[in-house]
C-alpha positions as CSV (number, residue, x, y, z in Angstrom):
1,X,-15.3,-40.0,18.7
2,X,-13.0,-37.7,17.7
3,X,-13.5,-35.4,20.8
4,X,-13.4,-39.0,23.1
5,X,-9.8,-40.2,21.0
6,X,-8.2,-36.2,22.1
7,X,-9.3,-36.5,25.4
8,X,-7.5,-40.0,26.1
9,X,-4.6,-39.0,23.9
10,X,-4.5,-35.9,26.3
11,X,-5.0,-38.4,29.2
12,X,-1.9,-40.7,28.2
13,X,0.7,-37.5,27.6
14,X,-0.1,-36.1,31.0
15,X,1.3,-39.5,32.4
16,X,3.9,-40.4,30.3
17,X,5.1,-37.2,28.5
18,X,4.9,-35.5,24.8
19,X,6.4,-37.0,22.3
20,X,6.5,-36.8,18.5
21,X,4.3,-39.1,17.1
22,X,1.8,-38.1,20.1
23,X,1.9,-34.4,18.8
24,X,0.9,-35.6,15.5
25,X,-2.1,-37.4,16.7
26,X,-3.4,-34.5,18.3
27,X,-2.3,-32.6,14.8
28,X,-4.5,-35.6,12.8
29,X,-7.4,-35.4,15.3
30,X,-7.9,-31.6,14.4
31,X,-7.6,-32.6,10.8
32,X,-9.9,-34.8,11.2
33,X,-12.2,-32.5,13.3
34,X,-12.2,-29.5,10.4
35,X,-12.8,-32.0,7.5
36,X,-15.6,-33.7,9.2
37,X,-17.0,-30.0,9.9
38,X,-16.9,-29.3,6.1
39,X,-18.4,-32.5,5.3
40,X,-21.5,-31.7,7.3
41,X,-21.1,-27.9,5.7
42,X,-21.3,-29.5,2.6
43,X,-24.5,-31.6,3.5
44,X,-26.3,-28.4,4.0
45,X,-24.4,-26.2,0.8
46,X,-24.1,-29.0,-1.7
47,X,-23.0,-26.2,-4.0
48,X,-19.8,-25.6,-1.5
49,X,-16.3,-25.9,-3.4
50,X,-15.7,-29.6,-0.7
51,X,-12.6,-30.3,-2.7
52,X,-10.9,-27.1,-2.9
53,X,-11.9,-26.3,1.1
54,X,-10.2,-30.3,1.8
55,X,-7.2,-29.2,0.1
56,X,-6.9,-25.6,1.3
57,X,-7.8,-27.3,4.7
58,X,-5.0,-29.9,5.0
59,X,-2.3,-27.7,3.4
60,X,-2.9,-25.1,5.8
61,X,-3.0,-27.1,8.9
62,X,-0.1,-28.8,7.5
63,X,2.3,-25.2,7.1
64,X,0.9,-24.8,10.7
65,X,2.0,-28.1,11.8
66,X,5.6,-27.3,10.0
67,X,6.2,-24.3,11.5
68,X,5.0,-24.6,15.1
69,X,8.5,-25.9,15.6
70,X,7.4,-29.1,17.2
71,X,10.5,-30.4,18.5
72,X,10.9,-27.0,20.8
73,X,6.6,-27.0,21.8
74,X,7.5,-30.7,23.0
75,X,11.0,-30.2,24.8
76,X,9.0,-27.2,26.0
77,X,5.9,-29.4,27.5
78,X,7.9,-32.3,28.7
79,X,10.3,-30.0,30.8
80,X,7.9,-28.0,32.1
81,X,5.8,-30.9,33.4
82,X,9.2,-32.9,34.6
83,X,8.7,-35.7,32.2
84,X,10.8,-37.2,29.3
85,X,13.9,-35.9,30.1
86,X,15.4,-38.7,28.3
87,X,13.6,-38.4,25.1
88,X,14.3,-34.3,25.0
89,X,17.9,-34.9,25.8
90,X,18.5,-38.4,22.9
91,X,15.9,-37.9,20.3
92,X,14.8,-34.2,20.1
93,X,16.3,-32.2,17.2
94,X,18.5,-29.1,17.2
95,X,14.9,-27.0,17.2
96,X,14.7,-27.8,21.0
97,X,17.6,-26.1,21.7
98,X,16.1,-22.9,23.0
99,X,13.4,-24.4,24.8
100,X,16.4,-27.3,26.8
101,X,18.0,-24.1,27.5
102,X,14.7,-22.0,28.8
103,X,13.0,-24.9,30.8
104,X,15.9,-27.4,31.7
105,X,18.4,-27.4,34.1
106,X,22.0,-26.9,33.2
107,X,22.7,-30.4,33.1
108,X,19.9,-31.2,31.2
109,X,21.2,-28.7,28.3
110,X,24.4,-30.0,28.8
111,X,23.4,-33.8,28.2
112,X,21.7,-32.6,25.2
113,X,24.2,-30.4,23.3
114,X,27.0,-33.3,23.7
115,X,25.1,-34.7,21.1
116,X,26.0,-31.9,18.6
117,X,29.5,-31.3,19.4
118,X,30.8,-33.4,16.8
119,X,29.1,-31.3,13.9
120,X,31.3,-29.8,12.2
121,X,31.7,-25.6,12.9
122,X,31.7,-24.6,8.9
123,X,28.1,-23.2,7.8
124,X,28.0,-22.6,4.2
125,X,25.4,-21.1,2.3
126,X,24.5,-24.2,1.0
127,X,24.3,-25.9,4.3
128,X,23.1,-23.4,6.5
129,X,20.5,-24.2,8.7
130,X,19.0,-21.5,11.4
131,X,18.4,-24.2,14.3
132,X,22.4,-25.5,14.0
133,X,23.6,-21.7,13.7
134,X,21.4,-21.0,17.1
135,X,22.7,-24.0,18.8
136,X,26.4,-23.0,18.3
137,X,25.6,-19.7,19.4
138,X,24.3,-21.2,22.6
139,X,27.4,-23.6,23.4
């Protein structure tokens, strides 16, 4: 079921584009798909630590998940393939900033950086944040 649900999830994006939440289902579905492999592990080693190898499991996938930088893997996807210009350019967050201005056209970039020219330029310590530093370098 799990293999059927990725497969139409996979089906849907290719016609109407990555977004968010759609990235996250695919995240959930492999969750789902490395829990369900301990469980039957743990059918066959009853002795097997299952609560510690859940934990371990959805902590890790979850730092993966973090630091995949998903705004810039879906600006990248959704450029690529020509679809959601819209929802790169109005929802995406600063993260996608590298990946509008690898795989979009100029005006693309353009459309999307407007969006953070009101921020204002001074980046404490406090307040520093590497995608808003990378963005200004890139206006």
């Amino acid at each position: 079921m799990t293999a059927a649900s990725a497969y139409r999830m996979a089906l849907y994006v290719d016609v109407y584009g990555l977004t968010f939440l759609r990235l996250f289902v695919f995240w959930a579905l492999l969750v789902i798909a490395v829990v369900m492999a301990g469980v039957i592990a743990y059918l066959f080693m009853p002795r097997m630590p299952f609560v510690k190898y859940l934990i371990v499991t959805v902590i890790g996938l979850w730092i993966i998940f973090a630091y995949m930088r998903p705004d810039y893997q879906i600006a990248k996807y959704d450029l690529i393939n020509g679809k959601g210009e819209y929802y790169v350019t109005s929802t995406l967050s600063e993260d996608a900033a590298t990946a509008v201005k690898k795989y979009g056209d100029q005006q693309t970039f353009q459309k999307y950086a407007s969006k953070y020219t009101y921020r204002d330029s001074k980046l404490g310590i406090r307040r520093f944040n590497f995608s808003k530093w990378r963005i200004k370098q890139m206006l």
